[in-house]
C-alpha positions as CSV (number, residue, x, y, z in Angstrom):
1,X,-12.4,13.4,12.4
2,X,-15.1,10.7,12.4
3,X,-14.4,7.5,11.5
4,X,-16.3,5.6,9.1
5,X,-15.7,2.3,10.3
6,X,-13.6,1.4,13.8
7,X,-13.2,-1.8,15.3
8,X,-10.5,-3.2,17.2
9,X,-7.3,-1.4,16.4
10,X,-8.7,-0.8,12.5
11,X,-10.1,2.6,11.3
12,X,-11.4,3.7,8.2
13,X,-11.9,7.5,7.3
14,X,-14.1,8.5,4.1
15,X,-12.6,11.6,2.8
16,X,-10.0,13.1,0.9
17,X,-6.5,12.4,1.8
18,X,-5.4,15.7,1.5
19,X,-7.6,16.6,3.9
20,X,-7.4,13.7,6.2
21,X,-3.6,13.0,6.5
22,X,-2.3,16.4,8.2
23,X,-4.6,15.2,10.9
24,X,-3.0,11.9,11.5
25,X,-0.3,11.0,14.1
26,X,3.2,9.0,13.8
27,X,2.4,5.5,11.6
28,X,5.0,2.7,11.8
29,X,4.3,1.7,7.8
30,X,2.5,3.2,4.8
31,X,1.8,0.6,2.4
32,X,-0.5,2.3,-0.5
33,X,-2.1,1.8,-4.0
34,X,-2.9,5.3,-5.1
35,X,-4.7,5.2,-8.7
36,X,-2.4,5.5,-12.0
37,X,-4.0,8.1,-13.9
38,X,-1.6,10.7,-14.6
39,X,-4.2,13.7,-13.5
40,X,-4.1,12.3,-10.0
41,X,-0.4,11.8,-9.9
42,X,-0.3,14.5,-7.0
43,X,-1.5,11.9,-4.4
44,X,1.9,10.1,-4.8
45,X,3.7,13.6,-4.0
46,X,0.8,13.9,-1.0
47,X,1.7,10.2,0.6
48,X,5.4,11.6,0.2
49,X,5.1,14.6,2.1
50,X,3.3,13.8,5.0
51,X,5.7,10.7,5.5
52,X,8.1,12.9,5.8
53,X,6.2,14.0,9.5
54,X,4.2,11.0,10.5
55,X,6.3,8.0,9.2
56,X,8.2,7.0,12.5
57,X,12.1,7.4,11.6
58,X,13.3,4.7,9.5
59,X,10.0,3.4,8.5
60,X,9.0,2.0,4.9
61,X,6.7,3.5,2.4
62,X,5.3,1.6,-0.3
63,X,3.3,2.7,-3.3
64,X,2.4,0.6,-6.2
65,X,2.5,2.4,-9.1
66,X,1.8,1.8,-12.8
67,X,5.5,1.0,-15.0
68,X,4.7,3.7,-17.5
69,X,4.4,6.3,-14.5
70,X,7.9,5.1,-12.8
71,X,9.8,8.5,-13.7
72,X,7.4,10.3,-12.5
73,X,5.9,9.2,-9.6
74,X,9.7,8.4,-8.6
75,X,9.9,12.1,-9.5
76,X,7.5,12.8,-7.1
77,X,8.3,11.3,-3.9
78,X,11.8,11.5,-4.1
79,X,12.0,15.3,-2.6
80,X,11.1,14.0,0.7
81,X,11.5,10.5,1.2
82,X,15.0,8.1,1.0
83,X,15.2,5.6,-2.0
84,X,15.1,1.8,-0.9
85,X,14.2,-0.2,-3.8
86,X,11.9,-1.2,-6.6
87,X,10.1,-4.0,-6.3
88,X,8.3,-6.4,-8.8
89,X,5.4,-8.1,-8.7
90,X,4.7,-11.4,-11.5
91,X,1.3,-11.2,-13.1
92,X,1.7,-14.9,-12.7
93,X,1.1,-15.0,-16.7
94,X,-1.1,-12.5,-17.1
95,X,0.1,-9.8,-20.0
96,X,-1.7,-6.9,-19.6
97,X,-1.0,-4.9,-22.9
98,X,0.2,-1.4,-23.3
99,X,-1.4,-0.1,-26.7
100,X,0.4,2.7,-27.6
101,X,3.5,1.3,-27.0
102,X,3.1,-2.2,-28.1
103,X,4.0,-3.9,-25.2
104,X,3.1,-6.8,-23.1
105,X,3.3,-6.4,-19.5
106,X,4.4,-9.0,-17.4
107,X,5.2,-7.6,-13.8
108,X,3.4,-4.6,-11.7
109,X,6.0,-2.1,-10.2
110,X,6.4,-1.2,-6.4
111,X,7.8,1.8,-5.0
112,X,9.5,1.9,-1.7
113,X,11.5,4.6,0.3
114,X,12.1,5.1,4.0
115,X,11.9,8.0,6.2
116,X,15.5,7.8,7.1
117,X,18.1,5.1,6.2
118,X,17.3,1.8,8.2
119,X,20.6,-0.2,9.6
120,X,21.5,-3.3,8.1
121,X,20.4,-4.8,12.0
122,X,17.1,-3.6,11.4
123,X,16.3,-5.6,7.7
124,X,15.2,-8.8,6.6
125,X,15.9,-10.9,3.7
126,X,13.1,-10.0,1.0
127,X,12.7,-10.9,-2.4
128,X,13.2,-8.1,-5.0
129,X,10.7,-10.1,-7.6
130,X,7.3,-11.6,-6.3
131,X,5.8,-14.5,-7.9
132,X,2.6,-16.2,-8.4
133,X,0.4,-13.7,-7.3
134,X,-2.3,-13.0,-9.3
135,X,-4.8,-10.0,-8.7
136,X,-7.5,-10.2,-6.4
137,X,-11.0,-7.9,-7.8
138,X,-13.8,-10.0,-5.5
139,X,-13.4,-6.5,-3.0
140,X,-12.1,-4.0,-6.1
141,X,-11.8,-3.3,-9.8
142,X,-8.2,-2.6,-9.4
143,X,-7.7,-5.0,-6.1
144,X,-4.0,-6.8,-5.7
145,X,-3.3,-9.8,-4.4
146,X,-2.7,-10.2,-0.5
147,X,0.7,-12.2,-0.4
148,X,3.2,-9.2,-1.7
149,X,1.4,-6.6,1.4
150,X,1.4,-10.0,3.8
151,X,5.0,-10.5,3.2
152,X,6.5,-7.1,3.6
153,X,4.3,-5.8,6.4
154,X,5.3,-8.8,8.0
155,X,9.2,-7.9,7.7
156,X,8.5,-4.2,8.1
157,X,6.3,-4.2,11.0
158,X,5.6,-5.8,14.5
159,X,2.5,-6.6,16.7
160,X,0.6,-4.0,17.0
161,X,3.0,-1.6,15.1
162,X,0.3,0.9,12.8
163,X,0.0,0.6,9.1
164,X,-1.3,3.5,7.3
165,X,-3.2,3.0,3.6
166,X,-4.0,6.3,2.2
167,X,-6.2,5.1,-0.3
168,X,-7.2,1.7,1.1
169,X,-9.6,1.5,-1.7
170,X,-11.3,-2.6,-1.0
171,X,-9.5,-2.8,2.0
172,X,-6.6,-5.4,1.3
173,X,-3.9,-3.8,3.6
174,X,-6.1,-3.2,6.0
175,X,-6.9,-7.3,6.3
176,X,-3.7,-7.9,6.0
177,X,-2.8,-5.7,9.0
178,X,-5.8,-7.5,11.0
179,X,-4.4,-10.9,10.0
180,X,-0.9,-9.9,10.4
181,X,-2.5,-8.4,14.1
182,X,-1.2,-5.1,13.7
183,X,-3.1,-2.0,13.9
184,X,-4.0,0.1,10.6
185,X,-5.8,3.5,9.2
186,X,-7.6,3.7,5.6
187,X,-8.4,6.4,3.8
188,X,-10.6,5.9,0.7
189,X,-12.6,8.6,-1.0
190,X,-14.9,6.6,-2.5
191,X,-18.0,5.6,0.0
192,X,-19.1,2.6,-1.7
193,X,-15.5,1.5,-1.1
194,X,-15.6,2.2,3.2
195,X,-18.3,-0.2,2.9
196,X,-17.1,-3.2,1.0
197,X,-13.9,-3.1,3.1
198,X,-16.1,-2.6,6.2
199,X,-17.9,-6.0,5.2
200,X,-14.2,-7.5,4.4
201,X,-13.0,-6.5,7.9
202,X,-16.2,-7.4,9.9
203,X,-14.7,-11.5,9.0
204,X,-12.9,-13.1,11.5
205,X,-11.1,-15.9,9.1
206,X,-7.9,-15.6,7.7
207,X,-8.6,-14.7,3.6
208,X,-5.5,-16.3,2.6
209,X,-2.5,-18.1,3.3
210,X,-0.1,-16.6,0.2
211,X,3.7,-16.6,1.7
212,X,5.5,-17.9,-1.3
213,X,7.4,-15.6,-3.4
């Protein structure tokens, strides 16, 4: 494979992810924002299966996912990955609304699952709920927030550890990995996207200092 972008312990691969993850090695952490329409529901099932090979043995995997999805998605993953916890993150007042269902939506869900169950030696204190984060699109139409990924890959993860975004989409894990000075891998379909987190990667300053939950 060719990499689109590589730069000091960062890569970015243009391509499907089908096509690109049953090339890639052991990851320490996937942290991932696949899209929420239901007729590409199958990369949630394609993040779970190859976790089951390249996610080191007790490593996280998160996906955010849309609330109306949860059963599915859930669904999806849970055939080859172990159940951790759903987390929440706080539109910070924002109330996206659900139409057909007449309903105001206050929090964004978050997957997570492990590739084997951790030890209690090997945790840290989290929050379940994240607060005051509200959603980042200078880099993405869809773009989160930086403190939720800056929080948990900094539990999850040590220096240098690899992080693994299988749709890396503006590239905010990715930053977050740099900042956080781990190593990561994108993969994002979408060329325009390669370049705008190209650009976003190619800064040397800190983007944010969001640790408050």
């Amino acid at each position: 494979m060719k990499p689109y972008y590589e730069h000091n312990g960062i890569t970015i691969y243009h391509g499907d992810c089908r096509e690109i993850l049953p090339q890639l090695g052991v990851v320490d952490l996937i942290f991932a924002d696949p899209p929420y329409h239901e007729k590409v529901a199958w990369i949630y099932q394609e993040i779970a299966y190859h976790a089951k090979r390249i996610l080191r043995n007790r490593g996280f995997c998160y996906a955010y996912c849309g609330a109306h999805a949860l059963p599915r998605v859930i669904s999806l993953m849970a055939a080859y990955l172990d159940w951790f916890w759903l987390f929440t993150i706080d539109h910070n007042g924002a109330n996206p609304r659900m139409w057909n269902k007449r309903l105001m939506v206050a929090e964004k869900p978050v997957v997570c699952w492990t590739n084997g169950i951790p030890t209690q030696d090997e945790l840290e204190w989290v929050a379940t709920d994240w607060r005051g984060q509200k959603a980042d699109k200078r880099f993405h139409d869809w773009g989160q927030g930086a403190g939720f990924a800056f929080e948990h890959i900094s539990k999850r993860t040590n220096l240098c550890d690899l992080v693994l975004d299988p749709c890396c989409g503006g590239g905010t894990t990715l930053r977050v990995a740099k900042d956080l000075g781990r190593r990561a891998i994108g993969i994002e379909i979408d060329e325009e996207n390669c370049e705008i987190a190209a650009k976003r990667l190619s800064q040397e300053v800190f983007e944010f200092r969001e640790i408050e939950a």
